[in-house]
N, C-alpha and C positions, 0 to 999 in steps of 0.2 A: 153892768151890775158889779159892787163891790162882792169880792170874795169875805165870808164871814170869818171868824178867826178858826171853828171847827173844820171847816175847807181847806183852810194854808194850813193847817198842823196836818189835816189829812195828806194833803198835796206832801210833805214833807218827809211824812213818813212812807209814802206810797216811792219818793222820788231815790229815798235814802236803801230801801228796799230792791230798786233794781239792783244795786250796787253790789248788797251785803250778798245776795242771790250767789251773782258771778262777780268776784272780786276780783279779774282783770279786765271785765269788759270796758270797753271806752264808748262814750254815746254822745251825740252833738245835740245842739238845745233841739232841734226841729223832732228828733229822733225820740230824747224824754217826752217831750209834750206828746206827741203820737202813743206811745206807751202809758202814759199816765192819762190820759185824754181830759188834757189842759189846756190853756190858751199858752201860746209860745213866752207872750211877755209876763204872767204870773210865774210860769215856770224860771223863767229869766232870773226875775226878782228873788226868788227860792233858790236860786243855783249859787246866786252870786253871797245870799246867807251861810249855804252849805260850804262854800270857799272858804268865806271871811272864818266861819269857824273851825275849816281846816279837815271837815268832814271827806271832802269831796277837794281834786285838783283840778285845775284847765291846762291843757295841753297845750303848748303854743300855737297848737295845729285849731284851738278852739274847740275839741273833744273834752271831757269831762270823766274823771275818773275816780276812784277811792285814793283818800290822800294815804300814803303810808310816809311818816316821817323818815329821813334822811339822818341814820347814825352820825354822831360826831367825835371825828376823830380827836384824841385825847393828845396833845404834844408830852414831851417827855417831862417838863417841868410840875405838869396837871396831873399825871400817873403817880409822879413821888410823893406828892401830896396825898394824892387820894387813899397812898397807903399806910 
């Protein structure tokens, strides 16, 4: 059965909410779905959204976690300018 669009917005919000909860945990697709009580490959489809927008990271270990952007370092010619 197709999920309805009030479903995946659910799912989405329900998946985003582990996160915001405890913002260092780390959790594997099998682990969301069990928690969310979803099917693995909806979850899947959802996860790899939450990526794409940067909501959510993968681990290369294949764990899934809060993305937190990586500061960028400014070289000295970017600094002078910027003042």
């Amino acid at each position: 059965m197709t999920p309805t669009r009030a479903e995946i917005e659910g799912l989405v919000m329900d998946i985003q909410q582990q996160f915001l909860r405890t913002p260092a945990v780390r959790l594997t697709l099998n682990q969301i779905a069990r928690r969310v009580n979803s099917s693995v490959s909806l979850c899947k489809a959802v996860l790899r959204v939450l990526v794409d927008a940067r909501v959510l990271a993968e681990t290369p270990g294949g764990a899934y976690a809060r993305y937190y952007p990586q500061p960028v370092a400014l070289t000295r010619s970017a600094r002078a300018s910027a003042a």
